[in-house]
C-alpha positions as CSV (number, residue, x, y, z in Angstrom):
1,X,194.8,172.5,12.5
2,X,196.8,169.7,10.6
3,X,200.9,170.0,11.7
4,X,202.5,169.1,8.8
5,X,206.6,169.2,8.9
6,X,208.9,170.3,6.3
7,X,212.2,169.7,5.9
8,X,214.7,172.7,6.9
9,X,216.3,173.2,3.5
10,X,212.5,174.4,2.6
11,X,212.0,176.1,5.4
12,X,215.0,178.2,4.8
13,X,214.2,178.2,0.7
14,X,210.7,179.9,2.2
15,X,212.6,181.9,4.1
16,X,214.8,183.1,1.4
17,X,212.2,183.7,-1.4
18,X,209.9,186.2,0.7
19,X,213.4,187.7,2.7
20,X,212.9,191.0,0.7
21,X,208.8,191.1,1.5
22,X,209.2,190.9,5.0
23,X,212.8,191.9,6.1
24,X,213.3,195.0,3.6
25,X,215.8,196.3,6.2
26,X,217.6,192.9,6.7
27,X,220.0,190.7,4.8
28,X,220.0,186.8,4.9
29,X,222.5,185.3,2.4
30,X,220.9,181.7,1.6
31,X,223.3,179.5,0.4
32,X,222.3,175.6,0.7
33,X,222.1,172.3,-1.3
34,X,219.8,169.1,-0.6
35,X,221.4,165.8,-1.4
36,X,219.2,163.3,-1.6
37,X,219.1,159.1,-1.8
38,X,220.8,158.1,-5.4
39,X,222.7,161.3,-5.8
40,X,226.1,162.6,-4.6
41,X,227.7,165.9,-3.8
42,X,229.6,166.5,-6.9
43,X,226.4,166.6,-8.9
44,X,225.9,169.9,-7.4
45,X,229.3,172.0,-8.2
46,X,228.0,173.3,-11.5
47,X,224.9,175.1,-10.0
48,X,226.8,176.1,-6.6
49,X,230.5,176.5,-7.0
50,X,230.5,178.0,-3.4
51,X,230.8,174.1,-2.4
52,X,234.2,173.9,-3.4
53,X,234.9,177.6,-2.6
54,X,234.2,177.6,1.4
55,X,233.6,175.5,4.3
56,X,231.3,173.5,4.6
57,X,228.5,172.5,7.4
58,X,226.7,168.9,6.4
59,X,223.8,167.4,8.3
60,X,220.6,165.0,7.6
61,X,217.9,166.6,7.0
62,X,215.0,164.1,7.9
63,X,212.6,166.0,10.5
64,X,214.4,164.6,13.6
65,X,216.7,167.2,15.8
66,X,219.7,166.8,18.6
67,X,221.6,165.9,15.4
68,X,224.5,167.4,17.0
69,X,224.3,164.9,20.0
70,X,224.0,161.9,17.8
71,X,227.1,163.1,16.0
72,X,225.0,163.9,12.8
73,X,226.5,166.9,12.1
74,X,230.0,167.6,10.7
75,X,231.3,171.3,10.6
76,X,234.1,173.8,8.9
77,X,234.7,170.5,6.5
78,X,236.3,171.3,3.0
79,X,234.4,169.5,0.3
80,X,236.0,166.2,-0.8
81,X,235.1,165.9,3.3
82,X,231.8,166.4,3.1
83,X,231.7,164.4,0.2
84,X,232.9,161.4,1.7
85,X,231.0,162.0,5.0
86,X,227.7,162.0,2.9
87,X,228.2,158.7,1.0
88,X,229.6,156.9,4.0
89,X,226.2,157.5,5.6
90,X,223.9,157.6,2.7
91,X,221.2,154.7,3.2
92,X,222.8,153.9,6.6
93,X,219.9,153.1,9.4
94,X,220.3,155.2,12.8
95,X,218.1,155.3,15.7
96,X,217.2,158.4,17.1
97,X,215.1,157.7,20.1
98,X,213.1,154.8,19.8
99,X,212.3,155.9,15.7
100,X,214.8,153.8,13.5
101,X,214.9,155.0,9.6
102,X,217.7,154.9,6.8
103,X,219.6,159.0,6.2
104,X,218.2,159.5,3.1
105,X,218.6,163.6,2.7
106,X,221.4,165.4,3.7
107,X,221.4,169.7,3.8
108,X,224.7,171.1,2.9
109,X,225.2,174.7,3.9
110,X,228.4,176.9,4.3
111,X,230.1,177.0,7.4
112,X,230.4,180.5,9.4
113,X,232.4,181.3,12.4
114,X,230.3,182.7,15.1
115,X,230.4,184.1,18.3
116,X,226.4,184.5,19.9
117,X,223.7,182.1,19.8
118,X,220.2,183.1,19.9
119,X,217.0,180.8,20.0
120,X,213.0,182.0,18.8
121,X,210.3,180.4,18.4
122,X,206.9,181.4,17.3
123,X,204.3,178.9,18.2
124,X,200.5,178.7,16.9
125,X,198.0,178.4,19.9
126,X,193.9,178.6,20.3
127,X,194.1,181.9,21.7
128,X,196.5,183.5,19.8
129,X,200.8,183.0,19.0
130,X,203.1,183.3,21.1
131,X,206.9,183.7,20.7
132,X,209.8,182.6,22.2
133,X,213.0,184.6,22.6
134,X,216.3,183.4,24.2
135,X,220.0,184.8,24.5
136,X,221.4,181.5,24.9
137,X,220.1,179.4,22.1
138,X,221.6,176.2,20.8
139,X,221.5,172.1,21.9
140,X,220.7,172.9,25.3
141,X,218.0,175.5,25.5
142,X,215.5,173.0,27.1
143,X,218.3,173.3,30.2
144,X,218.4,176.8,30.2
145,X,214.2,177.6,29.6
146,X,214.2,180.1,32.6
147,X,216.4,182.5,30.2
148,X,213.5,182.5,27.3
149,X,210.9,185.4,27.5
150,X,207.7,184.8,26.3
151,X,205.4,187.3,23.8
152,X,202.1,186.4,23.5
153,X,200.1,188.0,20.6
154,X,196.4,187.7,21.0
155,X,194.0,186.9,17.9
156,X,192.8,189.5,15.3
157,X,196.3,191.9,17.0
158,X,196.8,194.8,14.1
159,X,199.3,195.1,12.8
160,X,200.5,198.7,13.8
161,X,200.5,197.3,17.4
162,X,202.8,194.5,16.7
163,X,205.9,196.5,17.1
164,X,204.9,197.9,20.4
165,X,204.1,194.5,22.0
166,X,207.2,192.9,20.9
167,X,209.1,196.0,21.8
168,X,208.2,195.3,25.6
169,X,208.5,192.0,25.3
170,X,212.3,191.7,24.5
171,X,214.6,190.4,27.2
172,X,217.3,192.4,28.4
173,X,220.3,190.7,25.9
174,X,218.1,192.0,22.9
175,X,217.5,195.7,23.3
176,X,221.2,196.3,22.4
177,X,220.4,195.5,18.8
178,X,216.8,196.9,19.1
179,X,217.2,198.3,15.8
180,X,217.4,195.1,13.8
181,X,216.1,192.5,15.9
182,X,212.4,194.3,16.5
183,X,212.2,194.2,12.5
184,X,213.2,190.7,12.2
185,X,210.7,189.3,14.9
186,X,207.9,191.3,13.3
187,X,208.9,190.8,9.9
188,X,209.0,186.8,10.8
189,X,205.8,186.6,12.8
190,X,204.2,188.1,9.5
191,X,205.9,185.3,7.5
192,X,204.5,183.1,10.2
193,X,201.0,184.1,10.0
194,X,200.8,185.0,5.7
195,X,201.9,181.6,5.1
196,X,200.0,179.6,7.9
197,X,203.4,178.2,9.8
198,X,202.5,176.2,12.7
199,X,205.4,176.4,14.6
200,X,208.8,177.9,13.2
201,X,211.6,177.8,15.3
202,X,215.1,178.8,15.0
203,X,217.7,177.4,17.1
204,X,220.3,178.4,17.2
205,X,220.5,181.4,14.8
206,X,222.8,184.8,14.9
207,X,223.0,188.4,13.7
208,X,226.5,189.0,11.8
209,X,228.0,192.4,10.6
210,X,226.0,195.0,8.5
211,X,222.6,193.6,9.2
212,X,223.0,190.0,8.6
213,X,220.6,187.1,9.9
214,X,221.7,183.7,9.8
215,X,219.3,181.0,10.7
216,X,221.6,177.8,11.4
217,X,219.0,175.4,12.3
218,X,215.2,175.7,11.3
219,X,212.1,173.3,12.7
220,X,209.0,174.7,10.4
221,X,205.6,172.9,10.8
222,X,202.9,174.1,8.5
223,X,199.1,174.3,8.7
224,X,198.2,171.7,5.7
225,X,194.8,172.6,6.3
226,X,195.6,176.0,4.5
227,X,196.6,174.6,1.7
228,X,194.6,175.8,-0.7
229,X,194.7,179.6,0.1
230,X,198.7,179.0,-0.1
231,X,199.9,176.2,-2.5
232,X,201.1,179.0,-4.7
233,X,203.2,180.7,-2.1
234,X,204.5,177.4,-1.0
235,X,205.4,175.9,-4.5
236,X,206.8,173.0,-4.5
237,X,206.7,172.1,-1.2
238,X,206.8,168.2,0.5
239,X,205.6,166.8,3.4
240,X,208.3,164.0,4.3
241,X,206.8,161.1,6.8
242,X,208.1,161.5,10.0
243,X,211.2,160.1,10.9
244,X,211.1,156.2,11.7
245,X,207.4,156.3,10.3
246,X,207.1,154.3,6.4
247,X,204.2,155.1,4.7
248,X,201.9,152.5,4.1
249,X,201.2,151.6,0.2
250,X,197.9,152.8,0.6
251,X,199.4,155.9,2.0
252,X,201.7,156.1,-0.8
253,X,199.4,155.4,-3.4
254,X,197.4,158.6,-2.4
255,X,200.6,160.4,-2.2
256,X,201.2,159.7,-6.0
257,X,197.5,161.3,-7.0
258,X,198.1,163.9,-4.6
259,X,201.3,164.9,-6.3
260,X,199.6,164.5,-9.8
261,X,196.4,166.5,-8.6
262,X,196.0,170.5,-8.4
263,X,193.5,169.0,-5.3
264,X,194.4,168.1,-2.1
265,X,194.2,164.4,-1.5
266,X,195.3,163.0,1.9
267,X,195.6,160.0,3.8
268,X,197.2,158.2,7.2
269,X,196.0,155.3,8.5
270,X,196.1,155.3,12.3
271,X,194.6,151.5,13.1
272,X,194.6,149.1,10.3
273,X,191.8,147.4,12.5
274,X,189.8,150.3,13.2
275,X,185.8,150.7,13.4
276,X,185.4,154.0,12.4
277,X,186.8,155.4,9.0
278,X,186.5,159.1,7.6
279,X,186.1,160.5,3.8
280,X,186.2,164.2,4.7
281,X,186.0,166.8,2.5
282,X,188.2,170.1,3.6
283,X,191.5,169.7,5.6
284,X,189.4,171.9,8.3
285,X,186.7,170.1,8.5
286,X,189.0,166.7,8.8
287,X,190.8,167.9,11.9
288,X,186.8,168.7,13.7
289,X,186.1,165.2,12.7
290,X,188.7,163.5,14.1
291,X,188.9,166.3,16.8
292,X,185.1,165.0,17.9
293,X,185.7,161.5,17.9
294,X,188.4,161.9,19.7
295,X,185.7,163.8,22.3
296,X,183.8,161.1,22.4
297,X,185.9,159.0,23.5
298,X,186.4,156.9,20.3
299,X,190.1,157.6,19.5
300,X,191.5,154.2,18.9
301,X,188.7,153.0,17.0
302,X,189.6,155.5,14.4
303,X,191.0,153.7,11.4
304,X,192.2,156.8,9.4
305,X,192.8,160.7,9.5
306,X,193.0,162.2,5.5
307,X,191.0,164.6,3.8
308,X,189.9,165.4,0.0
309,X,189.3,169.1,-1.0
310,X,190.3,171.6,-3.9
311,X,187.7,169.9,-6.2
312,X,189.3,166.5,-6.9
313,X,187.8,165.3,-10.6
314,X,185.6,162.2,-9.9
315,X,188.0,159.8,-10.8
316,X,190.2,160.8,-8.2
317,X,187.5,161.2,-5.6
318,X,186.6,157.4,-6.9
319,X,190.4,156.5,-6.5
320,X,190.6,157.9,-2.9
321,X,187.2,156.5,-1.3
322,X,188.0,153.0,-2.8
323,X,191.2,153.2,-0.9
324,X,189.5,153.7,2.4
325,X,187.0,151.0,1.8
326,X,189.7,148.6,1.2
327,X,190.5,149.6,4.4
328,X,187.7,149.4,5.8
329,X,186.7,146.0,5.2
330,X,189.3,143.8,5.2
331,X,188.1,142.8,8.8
332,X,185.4,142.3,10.6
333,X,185.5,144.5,14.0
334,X,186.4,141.6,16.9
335,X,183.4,142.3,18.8
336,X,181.0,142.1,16.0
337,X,180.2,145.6,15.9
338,X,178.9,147.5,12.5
339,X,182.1,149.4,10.7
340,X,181.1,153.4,10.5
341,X,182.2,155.2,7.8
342,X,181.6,158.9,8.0
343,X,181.4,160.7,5.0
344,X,181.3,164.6,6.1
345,X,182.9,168.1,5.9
346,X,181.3,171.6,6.3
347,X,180.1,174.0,3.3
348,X,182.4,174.1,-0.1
349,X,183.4,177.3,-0.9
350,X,183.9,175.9,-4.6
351,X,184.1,171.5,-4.7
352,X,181.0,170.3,-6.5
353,X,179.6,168.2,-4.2
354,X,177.7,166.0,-7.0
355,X,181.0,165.4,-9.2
356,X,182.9,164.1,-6.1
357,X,179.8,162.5,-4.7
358,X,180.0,160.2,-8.3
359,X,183.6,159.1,-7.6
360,X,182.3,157.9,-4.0
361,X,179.3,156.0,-5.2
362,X,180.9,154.2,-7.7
363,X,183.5,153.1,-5.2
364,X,180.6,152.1,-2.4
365,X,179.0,150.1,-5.3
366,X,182.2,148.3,-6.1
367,X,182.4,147.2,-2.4
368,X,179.2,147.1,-2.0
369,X,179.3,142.7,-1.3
370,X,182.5,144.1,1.4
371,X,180.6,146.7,3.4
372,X,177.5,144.4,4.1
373,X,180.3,141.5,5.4
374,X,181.5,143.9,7.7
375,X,178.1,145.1,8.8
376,X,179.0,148.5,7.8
377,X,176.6,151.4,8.7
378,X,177.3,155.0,6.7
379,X,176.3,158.6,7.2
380,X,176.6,161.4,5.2
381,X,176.6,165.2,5.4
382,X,177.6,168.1,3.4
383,X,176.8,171.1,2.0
384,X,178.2,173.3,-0.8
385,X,177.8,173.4,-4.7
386,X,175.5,171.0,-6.0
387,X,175.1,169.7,-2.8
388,X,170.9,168.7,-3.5
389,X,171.8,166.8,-6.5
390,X,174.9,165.2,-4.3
391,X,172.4,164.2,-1.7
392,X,169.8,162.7,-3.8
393,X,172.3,160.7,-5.4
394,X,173.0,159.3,-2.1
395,X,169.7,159.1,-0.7
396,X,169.1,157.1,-4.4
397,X,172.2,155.0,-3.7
398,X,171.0,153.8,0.1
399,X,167.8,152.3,-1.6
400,X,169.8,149.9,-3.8
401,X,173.1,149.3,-1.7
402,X,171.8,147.2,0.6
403,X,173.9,149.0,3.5
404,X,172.3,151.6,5.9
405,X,172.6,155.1,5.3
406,X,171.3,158.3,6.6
407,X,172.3,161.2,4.5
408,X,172.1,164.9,6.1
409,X,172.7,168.8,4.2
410,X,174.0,171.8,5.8
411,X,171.0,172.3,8.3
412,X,172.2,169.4,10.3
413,X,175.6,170.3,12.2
414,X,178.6,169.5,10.5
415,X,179.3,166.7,13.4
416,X,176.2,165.5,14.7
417,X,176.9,162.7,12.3
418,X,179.7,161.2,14.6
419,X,177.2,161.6,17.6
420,X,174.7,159.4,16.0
421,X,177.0,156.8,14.5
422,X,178.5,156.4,18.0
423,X,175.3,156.4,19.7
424,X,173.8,153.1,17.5
């Protein structure tokens, strides 16, 4: 599984536009703006008079928390105050930890009185999910942990026993409001599960008058690996780099395609210097790669994690794997050892192996001079559509190229490629 944050105005904009799916007996009134880098507050009054109509809550929204502590957060503010808080620290570097970055993105919301503060969590794990419930939510709940009462909900649980196991799970400070907060944990551990959440946490968050959930701070992590089955339920959705990380321009460069492509296109380079570099086909497959090297005991020798899938066309398959190469052999490794590239993933349900095959042996032919200064060594496996035309091409390709390879279909397992590469 691939953790991939979002930021908490789409979280809550998730939220939101599947309230009436899963909380039928629930209301959540989602009022918010997102200012970003270049714009200011005032551009937003047309759209969302309620700026100018109520108070106001103002933080950055940039994937970092304890915003409060850092005195990133300014409440009940009217909004030539919120206005002025923004641009004073628009662009401005902070230092949150030992991560340093610029505020670029600030979420304006409006501001409610309140009296309790709950914390939940719902958190993916091997074995199944488990949940988190607290009556004493907020800043501190890491100080207060022996108050939160665990649920744990097994893999494959149906549904119609989901209500019972959260039912006896609730601590004492819940049953009071049985009625709606049974509803509201099931109805957000569907959402969790339906749209492949990670980890979804809201801290601290409160139950108003007639029925009314309000979610005042949201951490959301999705499964990126899963984005195929739900790019339409997540629409527009962005992945910001964490906070205090820049992208590299060969990360950025990938990100443009990506966001041009209806595939999946995806790339982070762990060490510049690396040996071993992956072109991975399936965001599922990716994670096993890297998962097995890691295993091994190969970890930082891996140059990149990324993964192409959703049928890229050619030229974006060529675009992608002549990225990586660059990569790849800039350098010779320091202790003269051949560079592995590992070109792998499982069985395509519906990627044409041959087509995307194309883009990556025009891009090994390009760099063909590069790969042999580097001593570079490749294997291949896959399986899927077209993937005995794919194969030949390859098997075609090694007899030319003037580089190793060994090229592998479905009958092999999906990683023994790694075991061999790190074996030679």
């Amino acid at each position: 599984m691939a953790q991939r944050g979002i930021r908490e105005f789409d979280g809550k904009r998730l939220l939101k536009k599947y309230w009436d799916t899963y909380f039928p007996t629930l209301k959540y009134d989602f009022k918010a703006v997102l200012v970003e880098e270049g714009h200011q507050l005032k551009e937003y009054l047309e759209d969302h008079p309620w700026l100018k109509e109520e108070k106001l809550v103002v933080k950055p929204d940039q994937l970092f928390g304890k915003r409060g502590k850092h005195g990133l957060v300014l409440l009940n503010a009217d909004f030539d105050e919120a206005s002025a808080w923004i641009s004073e620290r628009m662009g401005k570097e902070v230092t949150i930890g030992k991560a340093t970055d610029k505020l670029t993105h600030f979420l304006v919301e409006p501001f409610v009185s309140h009296k309790e503060e709950l914390y939940m969590a719902i958190v993916s794990d091997r074995e199944g999910d488990k949940i988190y419930l607290s009556e004493k939510g907020g800043v501190d709940i890491e100080e207060v942990w022996e108050t939160v009462r665990e649920i744990f909900i097994p893999v494959l649980t149906p549904q119609e026993k989901l209500s019972e196991i959260i039912t006896s799970g609730l601590p004492n400070g819940f049953e009071e409001k049985k009625d709606i907060f049974v509803p509201f944990i099931y109805g957000l551990y569907r959402f969790f599960s339906d749209l492949h959440f990670a980890y979804l946490e809201l801290n601290p968050f409160t139950i108003l008058h007639k029925q009314m959930v309000l979610p005042f701070d949201l951490v959301a992590r999705l499964d990126d690996t899963a984005h195929f089955e739900c790019a339409e339920k997540w629409g527009d959705i962005t992945f910001p780099a964490p906070f205090g990380r820049k992208l590299t321009p060969e990360e950025e460069y990938i990100r443009s395609i990506d966001e041009k492509s209806g595939a999946s296109l995806k790339l982070t380079v762990l060490n510049p210097k690396g040996r071993i570099w992956t072109m991975v086909a399936g965001g599922g497959a990716s994670v096993v790669y890297t998962d097995t090297i890691t295993d091994l005991g190969a970890s930082e020798e891996l140059g990149n994690y990324g993964e192409y899938s959703g049928n890229p066309t050619t030229d974006e398959t060529y675009e992608y794997a002549k990225t990586i190469l660059d990569l790849m052999t800039r350098e010779k490794d320091p202790k003269g050892r051949p560079k592995v590239l590992l070109i792998g993933g499982g069985i395509a349900n519906f990627t044409d192996v041959a087509r995307t095959f194309d883009g990556i042996i025009k891009a090994l032919q390009e760099y063909k001079e590069k790969l042999k200064d580097v001593n570079a060594k490749i294997y291949v496996r896959r399986g899927g559509p077209n993937y005995e035309k794919g194969l030949a091409k390859m098997r075609r390709l090694g007899e030319t190229l003037g580089v190793p390879i060994e090229v592998y279909g479905p009958g092999t397992h999906m990683t023994r490629i790694v075991k061999m590469a790190l074996a030679d």
